[in-house]
MITITI-353530 format. One record per residue (C-alpha): x, y, z; residue in one letter. Coordinates in steps of 0.05 Angstrom, whole numbers, plus 5000, padded with zeros to 4 digits. Layout:
<atoms>
<atom px="X" py="Y" pz="Z" r="a"/>
...
</atoms>
This chain:
<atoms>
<atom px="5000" py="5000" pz="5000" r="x"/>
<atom px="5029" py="5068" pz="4979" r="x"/>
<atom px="5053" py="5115" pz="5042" r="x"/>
<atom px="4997" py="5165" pz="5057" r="x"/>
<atom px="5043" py="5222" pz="5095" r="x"/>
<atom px="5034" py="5297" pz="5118" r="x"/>
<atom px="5116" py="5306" pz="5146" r="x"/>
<atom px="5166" py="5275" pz="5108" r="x"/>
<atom px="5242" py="5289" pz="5132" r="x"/>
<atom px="5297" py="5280" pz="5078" r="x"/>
<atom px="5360" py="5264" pz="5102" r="x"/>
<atom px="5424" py="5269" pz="5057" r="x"/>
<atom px="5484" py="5294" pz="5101" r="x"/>
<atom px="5548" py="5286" pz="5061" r="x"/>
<atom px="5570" py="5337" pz="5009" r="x"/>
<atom px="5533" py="5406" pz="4977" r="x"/>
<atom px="5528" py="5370" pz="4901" r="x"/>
<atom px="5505" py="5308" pz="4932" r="x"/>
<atom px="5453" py="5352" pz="4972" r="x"/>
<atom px="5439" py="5393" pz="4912" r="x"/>
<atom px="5422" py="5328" pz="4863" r="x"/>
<atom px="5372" py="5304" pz="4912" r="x"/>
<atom px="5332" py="5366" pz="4923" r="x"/>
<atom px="5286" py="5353" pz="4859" r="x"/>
<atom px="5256" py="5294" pz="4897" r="x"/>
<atom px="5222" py="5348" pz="4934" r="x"/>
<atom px="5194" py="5382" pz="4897" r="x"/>
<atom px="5167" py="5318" pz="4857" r="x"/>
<atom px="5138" py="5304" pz="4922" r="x"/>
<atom px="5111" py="5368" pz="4921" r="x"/>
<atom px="5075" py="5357" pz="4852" r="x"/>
<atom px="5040" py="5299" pz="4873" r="x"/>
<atom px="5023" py="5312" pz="4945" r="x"/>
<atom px="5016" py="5389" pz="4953" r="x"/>
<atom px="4996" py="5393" pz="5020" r="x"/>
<atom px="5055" py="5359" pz="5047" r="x"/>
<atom px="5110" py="5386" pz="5097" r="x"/>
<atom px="5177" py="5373" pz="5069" r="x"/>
<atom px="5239" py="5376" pz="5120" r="x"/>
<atom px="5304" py="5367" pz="5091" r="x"/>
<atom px="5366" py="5340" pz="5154" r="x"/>
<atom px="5427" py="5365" pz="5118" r="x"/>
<atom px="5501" py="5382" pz="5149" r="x"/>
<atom px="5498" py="5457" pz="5178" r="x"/>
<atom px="5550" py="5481" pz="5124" r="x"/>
<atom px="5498" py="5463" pz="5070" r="x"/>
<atom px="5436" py="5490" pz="5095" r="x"/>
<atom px="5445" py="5555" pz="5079" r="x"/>
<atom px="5434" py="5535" pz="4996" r="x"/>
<atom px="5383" py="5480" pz="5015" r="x"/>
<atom px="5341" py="5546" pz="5048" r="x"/>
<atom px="5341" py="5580" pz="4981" r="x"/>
<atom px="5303" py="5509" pz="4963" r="x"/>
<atom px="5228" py="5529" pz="4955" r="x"/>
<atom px="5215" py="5464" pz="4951" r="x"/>
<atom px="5237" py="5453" pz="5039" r="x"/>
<atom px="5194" py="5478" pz="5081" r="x"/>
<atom px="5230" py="5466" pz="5139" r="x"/>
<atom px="5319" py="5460" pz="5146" r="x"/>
<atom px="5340" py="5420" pz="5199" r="x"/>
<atom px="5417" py="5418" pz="5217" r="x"/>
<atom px="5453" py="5357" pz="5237" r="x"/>
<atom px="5486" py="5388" pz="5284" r="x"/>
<atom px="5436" py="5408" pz="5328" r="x"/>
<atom px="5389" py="5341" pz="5314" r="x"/>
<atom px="5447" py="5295" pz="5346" r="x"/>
<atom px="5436" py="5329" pz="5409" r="x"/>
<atom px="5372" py="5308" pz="5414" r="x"/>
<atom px="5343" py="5270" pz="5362" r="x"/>
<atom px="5284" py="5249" pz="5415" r="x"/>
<atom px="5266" py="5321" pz="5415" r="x"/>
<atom px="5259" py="5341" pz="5356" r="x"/>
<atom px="5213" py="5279" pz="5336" r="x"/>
<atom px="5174" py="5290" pz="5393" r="x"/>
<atom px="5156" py="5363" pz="5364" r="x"/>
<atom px="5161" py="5356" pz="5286" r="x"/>
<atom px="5113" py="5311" pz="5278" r="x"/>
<atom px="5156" py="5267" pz="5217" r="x"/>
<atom px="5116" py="5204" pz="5201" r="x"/>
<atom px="5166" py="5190" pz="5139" r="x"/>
<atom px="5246" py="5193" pz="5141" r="x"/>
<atom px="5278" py="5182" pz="5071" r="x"/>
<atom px="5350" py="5164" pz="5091" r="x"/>
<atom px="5372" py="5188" pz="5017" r="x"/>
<atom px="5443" py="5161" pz="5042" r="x"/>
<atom px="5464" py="5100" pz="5082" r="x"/>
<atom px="5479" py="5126" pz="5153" r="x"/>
<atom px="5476" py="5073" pz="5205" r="x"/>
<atom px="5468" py="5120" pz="5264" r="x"/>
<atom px="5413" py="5154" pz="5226" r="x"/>
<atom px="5374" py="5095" pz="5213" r="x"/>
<atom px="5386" py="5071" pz="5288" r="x"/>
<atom px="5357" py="5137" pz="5305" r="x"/>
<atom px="5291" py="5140" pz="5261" r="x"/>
<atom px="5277" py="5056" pz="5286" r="x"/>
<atom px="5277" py="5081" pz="5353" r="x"/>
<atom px="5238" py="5142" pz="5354" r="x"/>
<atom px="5185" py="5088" pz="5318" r="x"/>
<atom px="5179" py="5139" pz="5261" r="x"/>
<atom px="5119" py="5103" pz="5213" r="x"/>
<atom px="5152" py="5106" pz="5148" r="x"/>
<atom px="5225" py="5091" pz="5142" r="x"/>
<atom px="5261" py="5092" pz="5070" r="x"/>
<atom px="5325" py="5065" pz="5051" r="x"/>
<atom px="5355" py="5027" pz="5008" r="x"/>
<atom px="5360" py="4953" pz="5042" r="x"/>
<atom px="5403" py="4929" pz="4971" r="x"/>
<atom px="5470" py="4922" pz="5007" r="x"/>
<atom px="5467" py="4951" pz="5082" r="x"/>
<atom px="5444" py="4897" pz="5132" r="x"/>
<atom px="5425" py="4956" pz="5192" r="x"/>
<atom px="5377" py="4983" pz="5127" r="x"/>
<atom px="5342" py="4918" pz="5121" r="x"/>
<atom px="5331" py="4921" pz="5197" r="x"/>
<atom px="5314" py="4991" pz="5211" r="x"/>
<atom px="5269" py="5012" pz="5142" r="x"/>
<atom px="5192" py="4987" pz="5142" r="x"/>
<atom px="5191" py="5011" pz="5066" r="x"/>
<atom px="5249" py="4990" pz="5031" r="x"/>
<atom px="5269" py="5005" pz="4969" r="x"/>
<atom px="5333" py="4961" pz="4934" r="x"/>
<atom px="5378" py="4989" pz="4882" r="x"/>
<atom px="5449" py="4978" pz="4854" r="x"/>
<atom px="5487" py="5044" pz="4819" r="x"/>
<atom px="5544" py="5007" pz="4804" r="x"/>
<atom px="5541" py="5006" pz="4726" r="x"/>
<atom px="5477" py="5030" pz="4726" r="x"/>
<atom px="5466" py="5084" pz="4665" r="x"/>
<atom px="5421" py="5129" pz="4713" r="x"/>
<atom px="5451" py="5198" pz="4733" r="x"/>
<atom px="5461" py="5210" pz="4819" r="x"/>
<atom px="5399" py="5247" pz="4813" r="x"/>
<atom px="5356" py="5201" pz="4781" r="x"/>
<atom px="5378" py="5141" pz="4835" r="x"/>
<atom px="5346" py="5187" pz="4893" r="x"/>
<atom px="5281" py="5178" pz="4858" r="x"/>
<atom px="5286" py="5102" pz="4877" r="x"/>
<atom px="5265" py="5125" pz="4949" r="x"/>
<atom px="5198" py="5151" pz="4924" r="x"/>
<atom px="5174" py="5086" pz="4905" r="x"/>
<atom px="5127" py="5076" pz="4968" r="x"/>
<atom px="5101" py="5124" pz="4959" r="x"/>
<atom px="5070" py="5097" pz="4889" r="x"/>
<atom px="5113" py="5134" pz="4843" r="x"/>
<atom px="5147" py="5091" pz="4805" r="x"/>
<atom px="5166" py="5138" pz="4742" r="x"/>
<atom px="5242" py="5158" pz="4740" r="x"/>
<atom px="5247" py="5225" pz="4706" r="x"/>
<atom px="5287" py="5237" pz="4655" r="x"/>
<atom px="5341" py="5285" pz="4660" r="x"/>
<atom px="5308" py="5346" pz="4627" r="x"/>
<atom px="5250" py="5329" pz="4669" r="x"/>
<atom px="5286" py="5330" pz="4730" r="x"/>
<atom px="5323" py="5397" pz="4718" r="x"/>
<atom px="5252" py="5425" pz="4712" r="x"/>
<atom px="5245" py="5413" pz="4781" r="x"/>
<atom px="5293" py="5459" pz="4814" r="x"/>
<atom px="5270" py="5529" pz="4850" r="x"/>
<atom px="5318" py="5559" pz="4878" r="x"/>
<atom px="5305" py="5636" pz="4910" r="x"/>
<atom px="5375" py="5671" pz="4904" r="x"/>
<atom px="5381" py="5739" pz="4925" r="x"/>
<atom px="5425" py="5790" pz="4895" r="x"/>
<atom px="5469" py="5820" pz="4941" r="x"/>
<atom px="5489" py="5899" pz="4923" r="x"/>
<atom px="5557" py="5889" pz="4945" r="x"/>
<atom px="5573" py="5831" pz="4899" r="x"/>
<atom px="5530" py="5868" pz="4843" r="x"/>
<atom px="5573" py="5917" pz="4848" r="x"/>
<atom px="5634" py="5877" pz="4840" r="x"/>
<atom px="5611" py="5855" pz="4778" r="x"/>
<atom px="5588" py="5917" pz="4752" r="x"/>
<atom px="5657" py="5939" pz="4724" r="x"/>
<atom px="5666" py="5872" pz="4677" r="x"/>
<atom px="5627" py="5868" pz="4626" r="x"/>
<atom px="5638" py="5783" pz="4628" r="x"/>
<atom px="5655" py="5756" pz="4694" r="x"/>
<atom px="5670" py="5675" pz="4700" r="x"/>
<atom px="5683" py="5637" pz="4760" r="x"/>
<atom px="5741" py="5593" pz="4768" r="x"/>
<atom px="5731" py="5545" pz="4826" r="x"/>
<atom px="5800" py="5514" pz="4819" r="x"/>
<atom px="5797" py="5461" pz="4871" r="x"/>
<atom px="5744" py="5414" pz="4893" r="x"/>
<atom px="5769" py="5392" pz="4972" r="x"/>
<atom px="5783" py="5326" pz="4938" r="x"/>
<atom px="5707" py="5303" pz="4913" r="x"/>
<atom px="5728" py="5310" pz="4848" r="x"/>
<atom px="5777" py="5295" pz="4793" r="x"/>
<atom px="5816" py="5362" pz="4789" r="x"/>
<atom px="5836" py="5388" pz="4719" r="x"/>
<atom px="5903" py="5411" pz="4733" r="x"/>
<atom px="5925" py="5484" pz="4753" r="x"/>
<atom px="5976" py="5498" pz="4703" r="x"/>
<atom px="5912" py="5484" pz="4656" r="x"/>
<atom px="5879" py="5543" pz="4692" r="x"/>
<atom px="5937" py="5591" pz="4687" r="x"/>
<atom px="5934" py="5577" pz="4611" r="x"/>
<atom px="5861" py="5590" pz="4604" r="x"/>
<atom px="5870" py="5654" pz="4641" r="x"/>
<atom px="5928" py="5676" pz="4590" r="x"/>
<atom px="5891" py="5659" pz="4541" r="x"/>
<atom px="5832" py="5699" pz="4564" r="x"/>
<atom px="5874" py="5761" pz="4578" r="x"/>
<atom px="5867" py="5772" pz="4504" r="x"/>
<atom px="5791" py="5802" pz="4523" r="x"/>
<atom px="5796" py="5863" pz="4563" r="x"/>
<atom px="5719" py="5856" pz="4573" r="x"/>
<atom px="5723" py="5780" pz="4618" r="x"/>
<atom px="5755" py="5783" pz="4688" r="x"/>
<atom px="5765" py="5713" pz="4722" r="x"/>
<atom px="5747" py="5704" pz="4791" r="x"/>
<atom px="5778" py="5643" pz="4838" r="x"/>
<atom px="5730" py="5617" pz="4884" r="x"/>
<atom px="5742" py="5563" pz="4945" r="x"/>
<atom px="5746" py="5555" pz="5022" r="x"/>
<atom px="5807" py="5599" pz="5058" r="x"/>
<atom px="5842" py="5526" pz="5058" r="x"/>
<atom px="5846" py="5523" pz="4983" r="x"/>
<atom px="5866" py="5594" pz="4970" r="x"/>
<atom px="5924" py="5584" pz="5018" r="x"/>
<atom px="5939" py="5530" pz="4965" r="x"/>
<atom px="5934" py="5568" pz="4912" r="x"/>
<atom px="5984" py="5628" pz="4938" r="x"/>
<atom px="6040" py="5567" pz="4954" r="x"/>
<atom px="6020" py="5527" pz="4886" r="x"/>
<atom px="5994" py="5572" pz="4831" r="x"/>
<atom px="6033" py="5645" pz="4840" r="x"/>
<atom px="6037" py="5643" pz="4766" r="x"/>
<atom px="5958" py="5646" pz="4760" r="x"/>
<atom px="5943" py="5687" pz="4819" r="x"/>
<atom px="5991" py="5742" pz="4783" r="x"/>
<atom px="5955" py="5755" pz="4709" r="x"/>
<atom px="5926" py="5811" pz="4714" r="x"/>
<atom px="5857" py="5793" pz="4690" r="x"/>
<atom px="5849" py="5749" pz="4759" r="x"/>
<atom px="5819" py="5764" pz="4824" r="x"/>
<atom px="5822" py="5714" pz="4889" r="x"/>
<atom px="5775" py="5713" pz="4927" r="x"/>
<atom px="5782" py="5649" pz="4961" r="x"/>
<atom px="5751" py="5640" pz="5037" r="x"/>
<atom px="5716" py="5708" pz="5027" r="x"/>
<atom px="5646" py="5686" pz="5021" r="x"/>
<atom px="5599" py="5645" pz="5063" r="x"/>
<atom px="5559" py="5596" pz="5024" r="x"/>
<atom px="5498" py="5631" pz="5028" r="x"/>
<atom px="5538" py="5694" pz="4989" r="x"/>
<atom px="5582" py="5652" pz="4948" r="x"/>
<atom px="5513" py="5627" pz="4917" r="x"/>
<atom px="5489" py="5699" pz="4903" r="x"/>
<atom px="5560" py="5707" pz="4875" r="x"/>
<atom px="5549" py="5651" pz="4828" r="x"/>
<atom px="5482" py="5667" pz="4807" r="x"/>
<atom px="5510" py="5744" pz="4794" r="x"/>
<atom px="5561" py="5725" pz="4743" r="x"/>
<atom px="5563" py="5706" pz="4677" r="x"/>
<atom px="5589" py="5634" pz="4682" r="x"/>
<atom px="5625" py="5573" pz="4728" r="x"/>
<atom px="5677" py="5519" pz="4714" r="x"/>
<atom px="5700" py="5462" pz="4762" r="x"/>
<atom px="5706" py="5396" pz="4770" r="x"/>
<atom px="5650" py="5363" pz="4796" r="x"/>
<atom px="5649" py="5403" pz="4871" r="x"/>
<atom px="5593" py="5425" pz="4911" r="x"/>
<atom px="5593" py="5493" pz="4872" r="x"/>
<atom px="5589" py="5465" pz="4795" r="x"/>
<atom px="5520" py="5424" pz="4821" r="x"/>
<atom px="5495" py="5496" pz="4856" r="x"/>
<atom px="5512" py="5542" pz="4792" r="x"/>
<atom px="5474" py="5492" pz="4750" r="x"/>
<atom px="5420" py="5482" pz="4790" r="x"/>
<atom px="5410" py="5554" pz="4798" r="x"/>
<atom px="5414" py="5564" pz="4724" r="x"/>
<atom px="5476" py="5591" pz="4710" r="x"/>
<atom px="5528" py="5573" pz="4652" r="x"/>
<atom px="5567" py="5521" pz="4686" r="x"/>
<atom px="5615" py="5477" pz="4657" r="x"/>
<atom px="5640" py="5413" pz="4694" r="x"/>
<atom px="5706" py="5376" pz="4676" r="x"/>
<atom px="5708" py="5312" pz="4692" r="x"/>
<atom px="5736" py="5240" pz="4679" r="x"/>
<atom px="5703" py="5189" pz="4627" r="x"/>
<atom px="5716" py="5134" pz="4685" r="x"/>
<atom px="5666" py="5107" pz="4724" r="x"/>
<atom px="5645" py="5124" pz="4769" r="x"/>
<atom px="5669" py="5189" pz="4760" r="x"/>
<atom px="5641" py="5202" pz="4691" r="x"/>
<atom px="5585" py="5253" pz="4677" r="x"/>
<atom px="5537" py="5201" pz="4659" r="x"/>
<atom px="5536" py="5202" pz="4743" r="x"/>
<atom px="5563" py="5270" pz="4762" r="x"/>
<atom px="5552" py="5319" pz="4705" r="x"/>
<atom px="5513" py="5385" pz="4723" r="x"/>
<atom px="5445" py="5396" pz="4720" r="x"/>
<atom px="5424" py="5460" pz="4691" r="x"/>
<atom px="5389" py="5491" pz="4628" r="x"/>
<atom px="5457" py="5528" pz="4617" r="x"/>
<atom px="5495" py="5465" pz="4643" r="x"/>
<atom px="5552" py="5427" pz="4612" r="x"/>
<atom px="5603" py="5365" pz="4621" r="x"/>
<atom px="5671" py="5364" pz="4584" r="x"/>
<atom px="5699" py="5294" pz="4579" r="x"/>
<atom px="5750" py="5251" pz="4539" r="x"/>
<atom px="5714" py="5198" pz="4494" r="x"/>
<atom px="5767" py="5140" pz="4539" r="x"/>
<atom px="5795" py="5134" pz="4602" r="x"/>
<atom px="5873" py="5137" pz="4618" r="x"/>
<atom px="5909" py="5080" pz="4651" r="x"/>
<atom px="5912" py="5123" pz="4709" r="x"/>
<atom px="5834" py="5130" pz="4720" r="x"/>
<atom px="5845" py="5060" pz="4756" r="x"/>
<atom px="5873" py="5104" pz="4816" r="x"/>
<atom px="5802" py="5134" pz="4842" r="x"/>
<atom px="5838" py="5181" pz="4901" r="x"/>
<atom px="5891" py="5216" pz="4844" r="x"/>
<atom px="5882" py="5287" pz="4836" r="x"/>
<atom px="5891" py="5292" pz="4772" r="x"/>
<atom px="5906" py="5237" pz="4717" r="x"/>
<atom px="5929" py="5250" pz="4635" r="x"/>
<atom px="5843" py="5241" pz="4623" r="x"/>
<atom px="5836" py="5315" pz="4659" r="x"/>
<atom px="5898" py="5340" pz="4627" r="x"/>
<atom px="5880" py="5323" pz="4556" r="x"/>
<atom px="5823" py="5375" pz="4559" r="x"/>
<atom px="5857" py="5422" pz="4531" r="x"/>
<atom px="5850" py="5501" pz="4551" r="x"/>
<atom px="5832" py="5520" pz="4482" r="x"/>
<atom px="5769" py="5475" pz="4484" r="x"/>
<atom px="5750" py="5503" pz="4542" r="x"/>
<atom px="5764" py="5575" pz="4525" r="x"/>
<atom px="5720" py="5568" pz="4470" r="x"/>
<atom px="5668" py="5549" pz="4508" r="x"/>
<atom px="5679" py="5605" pz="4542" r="x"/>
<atom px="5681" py="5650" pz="4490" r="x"/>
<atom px="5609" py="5622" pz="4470" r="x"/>
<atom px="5587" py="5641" pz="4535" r="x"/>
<atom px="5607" py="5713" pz="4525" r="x"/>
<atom px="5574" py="5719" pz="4458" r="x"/>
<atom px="5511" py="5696" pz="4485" r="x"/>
<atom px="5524" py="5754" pz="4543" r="x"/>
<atom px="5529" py="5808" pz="4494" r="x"/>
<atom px="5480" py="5786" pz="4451" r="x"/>
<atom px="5427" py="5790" pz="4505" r="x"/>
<atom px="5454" py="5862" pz="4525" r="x"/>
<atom px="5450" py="5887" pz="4459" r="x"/>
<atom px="5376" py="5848" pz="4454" r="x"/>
<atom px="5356" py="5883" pz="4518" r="x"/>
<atom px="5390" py="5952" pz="4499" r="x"/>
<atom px="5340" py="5948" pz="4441" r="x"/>
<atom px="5281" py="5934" pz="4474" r="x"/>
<atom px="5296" py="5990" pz="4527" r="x"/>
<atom px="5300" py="6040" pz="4471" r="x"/>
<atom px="5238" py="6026" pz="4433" r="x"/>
<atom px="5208" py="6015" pz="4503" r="x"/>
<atom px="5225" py="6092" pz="4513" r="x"/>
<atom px="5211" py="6114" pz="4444" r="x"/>
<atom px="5135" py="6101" pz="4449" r="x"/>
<atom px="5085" py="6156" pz="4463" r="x"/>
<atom px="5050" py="6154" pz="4535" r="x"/>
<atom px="4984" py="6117" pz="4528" r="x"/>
<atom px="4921" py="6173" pz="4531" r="x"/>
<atom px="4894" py="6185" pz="4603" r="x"/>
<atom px="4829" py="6154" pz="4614" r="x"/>
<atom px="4771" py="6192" pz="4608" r="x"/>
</atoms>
């Protein structure tokens, strides 16, 4: 019999993209069963982006939950828990409170097949679903058994991003600005910095783009000790550690374009529809078949075949990421600025004839 809920509480706890790629599950949720609360448990460094969700109605930090996990149950109200990722102390948790519903996927953990009521089971492994589309699997009890497709899926994010003046005005003096989140606090295959430093020579050709580095204080402390050479062209700005998340969002969604490797930052500037483009390994399970942005102004760069090094999952880097070259990505690039001043130009036009009309008569 399908779950018939009023509180369901989401949890996914581990990284911002993985957080980010199960969000539309919400707001599916939200299509079929309006009137239902939708809590999302999420780590406290990524609640600030999963707020800006208008699909959760309710953000509820780890943090604060393990203190008291009793508590909160006893006030919220959850008769569902979707444990979106395996987390034995989590499931303990949601058997013991004697929450009605519990989700998870019972296909290889042995605590899931003893904790969930409603099990779902489900192997990624070489599965040719996308992250986001395996999340859906948890929705089964509740009777929908449709996976989306992928352009379905990106129809389902709704994000509310403000603009802050501060950042506007950053931006304000460049008429292109693209975001270079270098690093990616090793969740991704990096595409190496010397690969940057070209791009941004390359680049410096365009008076109109200025480059901005993005990343935690840790990674622009790397950057000063590894990549001087980058940090010195003049068309560069780092600003590293200098944003929370909740800013470094409106930051994203303020400029003109993102590339990374597949980080916590690529999944948000898709999401949020910006340009992004995400470099990444053809190598599963690293390949953007499973990781590649999801966006209507997303993309995934890739080699065709993997390297012999690819058989190393925790290298940094491997001859896959250094074969995409800086000009292929530059010309992406320079796509993404003709697109930009196109639509000024478009809405330069439309301002002007918007002025040039006469004032409609006053009503009798």
């Amino acid at each position: 019999m399908a779950i018939n809920s009023t509180h369901v509480l989401i949890s996914r706890t581990d990284n911002i993209g993985d957080v980010i790629l199960t969000l539309p599950i919400a707001a599916y949720l939200k299509q079929h069963f309006p009137a239902l609360k939708i809590s999302f448990l999420c780590r406290s460094y990524a609640a600030p982006v999963v707020r800006r969700c208008r699909s959760i109605d309710e953000v509820v930090e780890l943090e604060g939950f393990l203190k008291d996990p009793s508590a909160y149950f006893a006030k919220a109200n959850v008769d569902t828990i979707i444990l979106a990722q395996p987390l034995k102390s989590l499931a303990v948790i949601a058997f013991k409170a004697r929450i009605h519903n519990r989700i998870g996927n019972a296909r290889h953990k042995l605590y899931q097949m003893l904790c969930c009521n409603r099990r779902v089971r489900f192997k990624k492994g070489n599965s040719g679903h996308h992250e986001a589309q395996f999340n859906f699997e948890f929705l089964r009890p509740f009777g929908l058994n449709t996976i989306p497709d992928l352009t379905e899926i990106i129809k389902l994010y709704d994000f509310d991003i403000p603009h802050v003046p501060e950042i506007d005005q950053l931006f304000k003096a460049h008429p292109f600005n693209l975001i270079l989140h270098t690093k990616s606090n090793g969740h991704g295959r990096e595409w190496p910095i010397g690969h940057f430093t070209a791009l941004a020579k390359q680049l410096s050709r365009y008076p109109d783009i200025r480059l901005w580095l993005t990343g935690s204080a840790a990674e622009g402390n790397w950057l000063e000790e590894h990549a001087a050479e980058l940090l010195q062209q003049q068309n560069v700005s780092n600003v590293c550690g200098k944003f929370t998340l909740d800013a470094l969002s409106s930051f994203i969604k303020g400029a003109d374009g993102l590339i990374a490797s597949g980080t916590g930052p690529l999944h948000v500037a898709a999401a949020i529809g910006q340009r992004a483009l995400g470099l990444f390994p053809p190598t599963r399970p690293m390949h953007p078949g499973r990781w590649a942005p999801l966006g209507r102004r997303a993309q995934a760069l890739a080699l065709p075949v993997s390297c012999p090094g690819c058989i190393d999952s925790k290298a940094d880097s491997c001859a896959c990421m250094e074969n995409i070259k800086p000009e292929t990505v530059a010309d992406i690039v320079l796509q993404w600025r003709q697109e930009v001043q196109e639509s000024k130009k478009t809405s330069t036009l439309v301002s002007a004839i918007s002025d040039s009309r006469p004032p409609s008569p006053a009503s009798p």
